[in-house]
C-alpha positions as MATLAB code, in Angstrom:
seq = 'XXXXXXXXXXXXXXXXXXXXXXXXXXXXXXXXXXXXXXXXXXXXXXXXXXXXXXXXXXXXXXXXXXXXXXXXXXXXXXXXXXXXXXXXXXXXXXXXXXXXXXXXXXXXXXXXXXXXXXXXXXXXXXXXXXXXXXXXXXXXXXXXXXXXXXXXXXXXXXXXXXXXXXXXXXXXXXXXXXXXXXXXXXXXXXXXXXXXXXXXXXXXXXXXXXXXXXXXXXXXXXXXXXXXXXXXXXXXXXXXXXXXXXXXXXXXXXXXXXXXXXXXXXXXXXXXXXXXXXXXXXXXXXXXXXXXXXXXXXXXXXXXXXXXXXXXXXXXXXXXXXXXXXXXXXXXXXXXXXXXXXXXXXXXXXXXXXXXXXXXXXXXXXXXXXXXXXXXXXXX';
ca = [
      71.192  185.696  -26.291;
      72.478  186.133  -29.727;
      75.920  186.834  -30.060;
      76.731  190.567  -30.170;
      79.621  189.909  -33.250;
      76.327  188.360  -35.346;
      73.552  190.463  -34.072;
      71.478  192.794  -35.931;
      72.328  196.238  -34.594;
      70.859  199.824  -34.643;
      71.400  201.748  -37.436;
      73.423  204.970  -36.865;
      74.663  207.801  -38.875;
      78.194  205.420  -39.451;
      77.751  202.597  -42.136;
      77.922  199.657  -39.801;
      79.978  196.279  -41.285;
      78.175  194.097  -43.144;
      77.915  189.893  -42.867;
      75.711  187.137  -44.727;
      73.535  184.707  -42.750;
      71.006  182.374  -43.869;
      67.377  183.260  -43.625;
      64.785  180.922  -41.813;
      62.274  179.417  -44.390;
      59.892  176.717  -44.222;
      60.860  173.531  -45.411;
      62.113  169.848  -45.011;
      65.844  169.062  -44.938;
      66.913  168.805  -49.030;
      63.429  170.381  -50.612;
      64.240  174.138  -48.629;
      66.569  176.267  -49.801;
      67.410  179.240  -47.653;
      67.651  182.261  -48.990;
      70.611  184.629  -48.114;
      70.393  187.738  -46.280;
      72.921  190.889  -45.631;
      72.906  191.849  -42.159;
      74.794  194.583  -40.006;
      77.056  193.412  -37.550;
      78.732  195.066  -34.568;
      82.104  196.283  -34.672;
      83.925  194.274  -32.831;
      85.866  194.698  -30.225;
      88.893  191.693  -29.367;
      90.016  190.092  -26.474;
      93.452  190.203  -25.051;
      94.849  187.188  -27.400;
      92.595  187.956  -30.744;
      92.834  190.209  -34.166;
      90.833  192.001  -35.724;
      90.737  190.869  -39.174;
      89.418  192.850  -42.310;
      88.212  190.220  -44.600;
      89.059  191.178  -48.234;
      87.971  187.713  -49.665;
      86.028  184.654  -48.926;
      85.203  181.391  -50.480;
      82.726  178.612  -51.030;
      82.487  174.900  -50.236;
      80.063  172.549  -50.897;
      79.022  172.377  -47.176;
      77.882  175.904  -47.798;
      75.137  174.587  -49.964;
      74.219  171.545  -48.303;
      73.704  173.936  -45.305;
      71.324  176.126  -47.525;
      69.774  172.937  -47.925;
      69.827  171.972  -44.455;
      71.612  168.603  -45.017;
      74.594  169.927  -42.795;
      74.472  169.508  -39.232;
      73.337  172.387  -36.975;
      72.375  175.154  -39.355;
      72.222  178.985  -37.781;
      70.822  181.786  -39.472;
      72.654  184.448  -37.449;
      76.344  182.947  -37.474;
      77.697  184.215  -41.121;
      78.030  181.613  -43.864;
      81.656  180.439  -45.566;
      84.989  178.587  -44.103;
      87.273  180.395  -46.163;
      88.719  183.522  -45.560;
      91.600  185.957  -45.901;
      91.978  190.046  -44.876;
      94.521  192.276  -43.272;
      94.713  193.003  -39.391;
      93.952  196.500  -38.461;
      94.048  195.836  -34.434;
      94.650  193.714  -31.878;
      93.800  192.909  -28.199;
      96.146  194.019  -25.384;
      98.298  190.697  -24.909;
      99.143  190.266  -28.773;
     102.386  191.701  -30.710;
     101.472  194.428  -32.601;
     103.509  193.195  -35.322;
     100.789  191.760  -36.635;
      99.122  195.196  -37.765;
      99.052  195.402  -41.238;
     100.023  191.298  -41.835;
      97.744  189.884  -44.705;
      96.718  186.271  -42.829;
      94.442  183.408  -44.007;
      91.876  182.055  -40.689;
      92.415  178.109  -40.178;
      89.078  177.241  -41.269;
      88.124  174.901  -38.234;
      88.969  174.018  -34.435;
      89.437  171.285  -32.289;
      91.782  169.500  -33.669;
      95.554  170.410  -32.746;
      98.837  167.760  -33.781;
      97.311  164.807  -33.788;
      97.879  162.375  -36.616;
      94.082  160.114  -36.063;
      91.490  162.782  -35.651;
      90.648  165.694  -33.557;
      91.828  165.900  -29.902;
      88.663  167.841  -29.150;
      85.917  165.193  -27.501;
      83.290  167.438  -29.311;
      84.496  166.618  -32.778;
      85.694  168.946  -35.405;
      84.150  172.091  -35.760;
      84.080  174.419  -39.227;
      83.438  178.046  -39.549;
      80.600  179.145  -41.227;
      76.404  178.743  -41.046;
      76.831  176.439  -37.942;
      75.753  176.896  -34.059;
      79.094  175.071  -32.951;
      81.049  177.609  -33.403;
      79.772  181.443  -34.104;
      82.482  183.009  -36.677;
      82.277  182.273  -40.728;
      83.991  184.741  -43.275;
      81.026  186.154  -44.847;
      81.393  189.143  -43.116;
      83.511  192.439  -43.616;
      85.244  192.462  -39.985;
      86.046  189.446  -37.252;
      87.785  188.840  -34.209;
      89.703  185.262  -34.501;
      92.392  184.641  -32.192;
      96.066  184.999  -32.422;
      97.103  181.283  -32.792;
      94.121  180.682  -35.465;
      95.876  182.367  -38.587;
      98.675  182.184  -40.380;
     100.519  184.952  -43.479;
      99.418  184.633  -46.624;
     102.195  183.845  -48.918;
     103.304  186.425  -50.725;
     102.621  185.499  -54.005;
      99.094  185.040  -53.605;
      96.718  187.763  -54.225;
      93.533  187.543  -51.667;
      91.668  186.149  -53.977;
      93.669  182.969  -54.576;
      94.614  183.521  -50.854;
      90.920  182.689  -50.202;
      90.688  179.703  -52.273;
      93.086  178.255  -49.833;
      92.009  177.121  -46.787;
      89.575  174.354  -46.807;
      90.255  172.301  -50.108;
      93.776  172.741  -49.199;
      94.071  171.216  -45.943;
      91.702  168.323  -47.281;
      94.001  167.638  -50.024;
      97.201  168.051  -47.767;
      95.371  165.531  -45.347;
      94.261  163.244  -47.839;
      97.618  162.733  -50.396;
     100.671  163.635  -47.855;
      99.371  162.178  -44.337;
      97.236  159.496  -45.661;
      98.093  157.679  -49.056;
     102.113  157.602  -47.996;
     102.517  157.887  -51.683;
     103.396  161.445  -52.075;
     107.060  160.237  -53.739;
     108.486  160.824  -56.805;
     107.496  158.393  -59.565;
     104.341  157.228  -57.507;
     101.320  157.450  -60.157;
      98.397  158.776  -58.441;
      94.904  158.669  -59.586;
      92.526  161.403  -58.539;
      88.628  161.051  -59.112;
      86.318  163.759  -60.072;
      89.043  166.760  -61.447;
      87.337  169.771  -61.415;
      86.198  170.842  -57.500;
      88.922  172.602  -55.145;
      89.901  169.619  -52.829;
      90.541  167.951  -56.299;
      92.918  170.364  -57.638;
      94.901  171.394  -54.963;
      95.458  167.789  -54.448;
      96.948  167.622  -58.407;
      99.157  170.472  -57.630;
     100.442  169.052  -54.622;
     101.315  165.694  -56.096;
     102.708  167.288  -58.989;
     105.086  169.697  -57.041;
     106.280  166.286  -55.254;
     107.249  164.793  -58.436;
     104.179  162.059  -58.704;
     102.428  160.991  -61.842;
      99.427  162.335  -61.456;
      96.031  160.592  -63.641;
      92.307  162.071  -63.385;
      89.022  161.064  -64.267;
      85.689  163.816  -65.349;
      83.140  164.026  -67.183;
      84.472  166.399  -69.736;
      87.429  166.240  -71.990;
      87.542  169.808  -71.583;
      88.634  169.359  -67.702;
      90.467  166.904  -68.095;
      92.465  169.221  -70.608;
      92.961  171.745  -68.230;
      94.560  169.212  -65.450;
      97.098  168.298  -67.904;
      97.739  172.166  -67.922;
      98.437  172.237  -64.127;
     100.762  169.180  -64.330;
      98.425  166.034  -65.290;
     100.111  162.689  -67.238;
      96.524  162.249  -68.939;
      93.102  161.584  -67.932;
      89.967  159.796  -69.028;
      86.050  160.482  -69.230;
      84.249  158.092  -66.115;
      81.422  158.562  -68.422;
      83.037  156.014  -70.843;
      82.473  152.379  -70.378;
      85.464  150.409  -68.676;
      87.675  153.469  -68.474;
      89.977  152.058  -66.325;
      91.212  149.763  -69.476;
      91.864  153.181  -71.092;
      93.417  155.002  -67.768;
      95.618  151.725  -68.156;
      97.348  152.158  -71.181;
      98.463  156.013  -69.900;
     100.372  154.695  -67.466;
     104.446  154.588  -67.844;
     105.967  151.193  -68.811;
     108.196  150.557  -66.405;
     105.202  151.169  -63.607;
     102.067  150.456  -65.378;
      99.238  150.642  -61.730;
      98.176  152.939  -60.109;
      99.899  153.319  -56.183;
      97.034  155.294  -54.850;
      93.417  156.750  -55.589;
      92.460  159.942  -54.015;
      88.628  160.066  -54.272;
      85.747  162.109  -53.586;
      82.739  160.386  -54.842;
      82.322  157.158  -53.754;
      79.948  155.270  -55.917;
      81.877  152.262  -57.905;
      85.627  153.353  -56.879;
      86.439  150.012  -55.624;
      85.139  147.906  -57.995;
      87.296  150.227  -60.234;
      90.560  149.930  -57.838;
      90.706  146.433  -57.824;
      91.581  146.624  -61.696;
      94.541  149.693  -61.295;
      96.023  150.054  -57.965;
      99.038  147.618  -57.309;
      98.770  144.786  -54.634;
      98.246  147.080  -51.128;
      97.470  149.985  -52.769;
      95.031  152.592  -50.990;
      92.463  154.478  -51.663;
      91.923  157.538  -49.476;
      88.719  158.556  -49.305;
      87.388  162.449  -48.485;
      83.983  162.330  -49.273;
      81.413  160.604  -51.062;
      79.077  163.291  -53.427;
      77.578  159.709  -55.135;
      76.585  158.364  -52.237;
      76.657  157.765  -48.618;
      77.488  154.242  -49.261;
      79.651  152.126  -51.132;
      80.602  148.150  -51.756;
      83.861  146.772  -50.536;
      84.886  143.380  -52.295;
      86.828  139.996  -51.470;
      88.656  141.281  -54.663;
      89.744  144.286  -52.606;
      90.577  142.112  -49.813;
      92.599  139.475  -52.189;
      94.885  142.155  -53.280;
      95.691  143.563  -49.962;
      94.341  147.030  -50.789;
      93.440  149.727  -48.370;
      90.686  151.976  -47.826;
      91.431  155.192  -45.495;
      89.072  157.984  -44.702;
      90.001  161.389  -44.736;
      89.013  164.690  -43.084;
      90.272  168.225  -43.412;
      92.958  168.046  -40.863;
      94.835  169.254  -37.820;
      96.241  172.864  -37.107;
      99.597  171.226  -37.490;
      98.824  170.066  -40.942;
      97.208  173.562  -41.954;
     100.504  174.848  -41.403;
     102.721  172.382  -42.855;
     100.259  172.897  -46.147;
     100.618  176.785  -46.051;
     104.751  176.570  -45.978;
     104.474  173.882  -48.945;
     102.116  176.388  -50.834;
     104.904  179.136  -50.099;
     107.700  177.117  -50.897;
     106.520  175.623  -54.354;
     104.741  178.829  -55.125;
     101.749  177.182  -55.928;
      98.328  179.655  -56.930;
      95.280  177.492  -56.300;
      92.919  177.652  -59.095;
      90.013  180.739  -58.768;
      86.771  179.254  -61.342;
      84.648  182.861  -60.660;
      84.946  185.819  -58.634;
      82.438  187.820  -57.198;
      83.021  191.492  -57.358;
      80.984  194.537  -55.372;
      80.938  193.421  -51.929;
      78.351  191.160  -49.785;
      75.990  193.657  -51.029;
      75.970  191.622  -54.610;
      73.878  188.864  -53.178;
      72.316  188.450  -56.755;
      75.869  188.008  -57.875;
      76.753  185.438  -54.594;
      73.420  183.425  -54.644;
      74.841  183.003  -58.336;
      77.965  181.583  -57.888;
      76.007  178.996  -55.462;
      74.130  178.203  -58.418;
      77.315  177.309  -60.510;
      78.156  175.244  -57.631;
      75.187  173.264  -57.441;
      75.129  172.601  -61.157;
      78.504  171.461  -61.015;
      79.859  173.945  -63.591;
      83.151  175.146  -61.717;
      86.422  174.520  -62.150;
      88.655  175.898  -58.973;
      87.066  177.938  -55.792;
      84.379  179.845  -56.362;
      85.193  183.367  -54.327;
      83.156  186.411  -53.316;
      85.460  190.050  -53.065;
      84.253  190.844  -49.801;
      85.227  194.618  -50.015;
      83.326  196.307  -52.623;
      85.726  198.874  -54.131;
      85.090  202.251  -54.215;
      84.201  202.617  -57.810;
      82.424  199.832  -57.879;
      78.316  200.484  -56.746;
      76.035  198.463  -55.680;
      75.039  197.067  -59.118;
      78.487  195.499  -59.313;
      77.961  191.957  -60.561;
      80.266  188.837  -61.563;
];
């Protein structure tokens, strides 16, 4: 039976809410491409210990594509699409505070995995909102029920947009520079790869508010321009031959490697590590857009460095990241908005275009409340 929060309902003479799901096309995994489609959703109705959440924003992640793409495990085209979310409770069930009425909050964009520092407790894995079967709730959708213990405030000197932008890239960086490279210090120079996508940035504004040296490599000078903005040393193209001789002479005098590399891509990161971190230096890795694979080296090995994987992270973590956002004040960095509601799919299935083209810099977010004055035809 399809879940009644996701189900297509009767029309009546009320406006019903509104969510976006995938629509099933033909196709083999990575040639499809599955179109979106606006659905109406029942109101819902919350148990004893959940919300009820008006989302006012929601943003993208890559996995939102690769799911349109079906390279992303367990696909559904009735649970709504996106990880990121943030709205205002209007109700609750019977057995939470009512305090909460009226609280702006931000959903912890996945389950399973509670305190603990290796991986999630959960012997089902880690499980994301948005476009999957594990787990029916993703913030494409106007109103949600989410339990008490699965959100947190929005700091106050966020709007919902940047609120949005939050979650997911967030807790990945968090995860990836604080729990995992043990160099979030003072002084430490940190090298992150790829400047430009969310998990990349909030991990430069983290190290930055801790006091590290923070180096980054892209493909434009034009990026790299606007990470020295945020709190960058310097950067370098990874489109230039032996850039690492060039990242190299950046680096301060008195501490001229590099103590850890925070990387995305994959590709020839070690190969380039070997020549800037210092002896045991790490590289924490949280994904791998170049490819699935990689080399490791006897180079690598000679010089004692470290390669750690990295996930999003715990509930514990999500928290700890949230109170650091508050207390620094940072704003994570919004590329686009998309204005007028899920009914602008023209405008959404555009933003997922910017995304796959790699033009963004920051979280690409939809306005999931169309205002007033805005119509339909509202557009980016």
């Amino acid at each position: 039976m399809v879940p009644s929060r996701v189900n297509r309902v009767r029309s009546n003479t009320d406006r019903m809410p509104k969510a976006i799901v995938m629509q099933q096309v033909e196709g083999k995994p990575g040639k499809v491409y599955y179109p979106l489609k606006l659905i109406d959703i029942a109101t819902p109705s919350p148990k004893s210990n959940e919300l009820v959440v008006k989302i006012e924003a929601a943003a993208l992640n890559h996995r939102d594509h690769f799911l349109r793409q079906h390279l992303y495990p367990a696909p559904s085209f009735i649970t709504p699409l996106l990880a990121d979310g943030a709205g205002v409770v209007t109700s609750t069930g019977s057995s939470v505070d009512k305090k909460w009425v009226g609280k702006r909050v931000l959903l912890t964009p996945g389950r399973g995995w509670k305190d603990s520092p290796d991986g999630p407790e959960d012997p089902r894995g880690y499980q994301i909102l948005g476009g999957t079967s594990t787990i029916p709730l993703g913030t494409a959708q106007e109103v949600l029920c989410v339990e008490e213990d699965e959100v947190e405030v929005v700091p106050e000197h966020l709007s919902a947009v940047q609120a949005a932008a939050l979650p997911l890239t967030g807790l990945t960086g968090w995860r990836a520079l604080v729990s995992k490279s043990n160099n979030a210090l003072p002084g430490r120079n940190i090298l992150i790869t790829g400047i430009g996508g969310g998990v990349a940035l909030m991990v430069l504004q983290f190290a930055a508010a801790k006091g590290c040296n923070v180096y980054v490599t892209s493909g434009g000078q034009e990026k790299i321009d606007k990470a020295v903005k945020l709190g960058a040393k310097g950067g370098v193209s990874y489109k230039s031959e032996g850039w690492e001789k060039d990242l190299k002479k950046q680096l301060p005098k008195d501490r001229p490697y590099i103590d850890a590399i925070i990387d995305g891509a994959g590709g020839d990161v070690v190969r380039r590590a070997v020549k800037l971190l210092k002896p045991g230096g790490t590289i924490v890795q949280y994904g791998m857009t170049v490819s699935p694979k990689m080399d490791w080296s006897m180079n690598a090995v000679l010089n004692n460095l470290e390669l750690r994987g990295s996930t999003m992270g715990s509930r514990r973590e999500f928290r700890e990241m949230i109170a650091f956002v508050n207390e620094k004040k940072i704003v994570p960095v919004v590329s686009r908005v998309v204005k007028g509601g899920l009914e602008n799919i023209e405008g959404i299935d555009g933003v997922f275009k910017e995304m796959s083209e790699g033009r963004q810099f920051g979280k690409l977010v939809v306005e999931v409340q169309a205002e007033e004055s805005e119509g339909k035809s509202s557009k980016l």
